[in-house]
C-alpha positions in Angstrom: -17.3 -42.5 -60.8 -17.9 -38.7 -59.5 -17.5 -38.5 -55.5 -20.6 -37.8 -53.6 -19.8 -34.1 -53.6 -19.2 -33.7 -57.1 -21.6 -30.6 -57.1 -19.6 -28.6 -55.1 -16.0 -29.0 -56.9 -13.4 -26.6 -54.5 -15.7 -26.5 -51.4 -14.4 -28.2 -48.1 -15.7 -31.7 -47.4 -19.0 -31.0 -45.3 -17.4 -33.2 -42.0 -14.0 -30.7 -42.0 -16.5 -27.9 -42.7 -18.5 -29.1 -39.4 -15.3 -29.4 -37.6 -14.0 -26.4 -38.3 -17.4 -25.0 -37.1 -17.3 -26.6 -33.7 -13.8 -25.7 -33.3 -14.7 -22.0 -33.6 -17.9 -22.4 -31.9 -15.7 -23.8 -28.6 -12.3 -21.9 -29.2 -14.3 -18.0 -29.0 -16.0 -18.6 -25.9 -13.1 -20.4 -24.4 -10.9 -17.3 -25.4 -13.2 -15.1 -23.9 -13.7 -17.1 -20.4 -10.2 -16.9 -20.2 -10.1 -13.1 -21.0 -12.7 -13.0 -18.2 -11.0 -15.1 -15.6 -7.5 -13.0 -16.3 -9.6 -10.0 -15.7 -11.5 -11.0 -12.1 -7.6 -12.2 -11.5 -6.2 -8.8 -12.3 -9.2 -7.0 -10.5 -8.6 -9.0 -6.9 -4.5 -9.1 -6.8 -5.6 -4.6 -7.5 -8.1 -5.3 -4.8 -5.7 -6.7 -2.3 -2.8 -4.6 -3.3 -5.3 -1.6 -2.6 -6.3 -2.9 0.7 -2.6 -3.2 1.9 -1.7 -0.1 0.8 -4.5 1.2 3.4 -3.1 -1.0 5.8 0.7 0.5 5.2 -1.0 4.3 5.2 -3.2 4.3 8.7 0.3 2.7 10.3 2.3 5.7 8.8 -0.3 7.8 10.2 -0.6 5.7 13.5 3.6 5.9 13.8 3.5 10.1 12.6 0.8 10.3 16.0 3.6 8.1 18.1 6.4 9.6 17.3 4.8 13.3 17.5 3.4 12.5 21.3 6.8 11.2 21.7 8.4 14.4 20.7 6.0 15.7 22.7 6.9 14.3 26.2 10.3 15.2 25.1 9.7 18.8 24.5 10.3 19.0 21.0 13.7 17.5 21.5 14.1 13.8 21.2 13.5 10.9 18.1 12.1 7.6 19.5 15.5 5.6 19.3 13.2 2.5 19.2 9.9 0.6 19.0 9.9 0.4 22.7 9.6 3.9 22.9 6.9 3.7 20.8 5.2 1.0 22.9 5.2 3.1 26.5 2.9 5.4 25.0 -0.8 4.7 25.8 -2.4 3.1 24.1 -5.4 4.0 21.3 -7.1 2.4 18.7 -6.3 3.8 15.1 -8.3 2.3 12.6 -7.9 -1.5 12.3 -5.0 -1.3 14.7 -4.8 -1.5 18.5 -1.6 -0.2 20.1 0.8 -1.5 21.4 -1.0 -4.5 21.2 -0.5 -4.7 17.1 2.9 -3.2 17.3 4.6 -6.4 15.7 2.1 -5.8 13.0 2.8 -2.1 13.0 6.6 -2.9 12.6 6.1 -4.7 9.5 3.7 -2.2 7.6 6.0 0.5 8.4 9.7 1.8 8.2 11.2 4.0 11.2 14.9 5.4 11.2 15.1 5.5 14.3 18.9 6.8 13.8 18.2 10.4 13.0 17.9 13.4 14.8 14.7 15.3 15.7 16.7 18.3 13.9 17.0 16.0 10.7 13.3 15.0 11.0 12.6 18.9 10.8 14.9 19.4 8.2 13.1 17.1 5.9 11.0 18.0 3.0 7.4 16.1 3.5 7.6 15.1 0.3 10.8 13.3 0.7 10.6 12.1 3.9 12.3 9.3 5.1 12.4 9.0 8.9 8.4 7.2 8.5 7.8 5.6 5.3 5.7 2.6 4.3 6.8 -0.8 4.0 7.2 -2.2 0.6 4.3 -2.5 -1.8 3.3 -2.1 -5.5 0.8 0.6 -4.2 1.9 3.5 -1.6 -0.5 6.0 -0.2 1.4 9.0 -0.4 1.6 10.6 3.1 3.6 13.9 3.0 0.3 15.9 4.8 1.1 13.5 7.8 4.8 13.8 7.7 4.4 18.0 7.7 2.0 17.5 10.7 4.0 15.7 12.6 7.3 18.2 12.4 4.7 21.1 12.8 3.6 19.3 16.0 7.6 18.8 17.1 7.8 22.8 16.2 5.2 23.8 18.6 6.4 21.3 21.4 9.9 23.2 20.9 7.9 27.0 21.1 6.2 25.7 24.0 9.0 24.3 25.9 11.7 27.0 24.9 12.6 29.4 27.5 11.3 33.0 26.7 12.7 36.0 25.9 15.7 34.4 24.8 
């Protein structure tokens, strides 16, 4: 006796068939939800790295302001050897940050050598400066306009403080 798909000799059984079906019909939108979701994922970790990379470049910026009206009060002639020198300057508001009030934050966002010299400072190519830099992150803000700023301030607190003619 012929089975009841006798008609159709080499085709699939019409329940695998149906199976088959469904399995596609759920696997391609499940593939693609999950191609979405990695996507959103991939777009918010960006976001957030984005956001602290902003965070690290106004401190940079913040610290380059410090540390020039520290040079400043020093005529051109000292490095802050320390945060707390940072901290006796007045304080301001720079963006999201207060000062000194966020210095602890500050700190963390950024990295000060607070071993070299002013003249090392001035030696430095912007590009490849090292006395300010920002803490670690996938995503850095480069910053070399600040860093030439800052020893062009340090230059004219020297001319200004130097003794003339001499």
């Amino acid at each position: 006796m012929p089975g009841k798909h006798a008609a159709h000799p080499g085709r699939a059984h019409p329940p695998v068939r149906r199976r088959l079906w469904i399995g596609v019909a759920i696997a391609i939108p499940v593939i693609f939800l999950a191609i979405a979701a990695w996507i959103v994922v991939a777009l918010v970790s960006a976001g957030r790295e984005a956001l602290r990379a902003e965070d690290r470049f106004q401190a940079v910026v913040l610290v380059c302001d410090l540390a020039g009206e520290f040079a400043e009060h020093n005529a051109g002639r000292a490095w802050p050897g320390s945060w707390k020198d940072l901290e006796q300057l007045p304080a301001r508001e720079w963006g999201p940050l207060t000062w000194p009030k966020d210095s602890g934050r500050v700190s963390v966002l950024v990295n000060v050598d607070f071993t070299v010299s002013i003249d090392q400072v001035l030696a430095m190519n912007p590009r490849e400066f090292v006395a300010i830099r920002p803490g670690p992150g996938r995503v850095q803000v480069p910053a070399a306009g600040y860093y030439e700023m800052l020893q062009n301030r340090i230059r004219a607190a020297r001319e200004r403080n130097s003794p003339k003619g001499g």
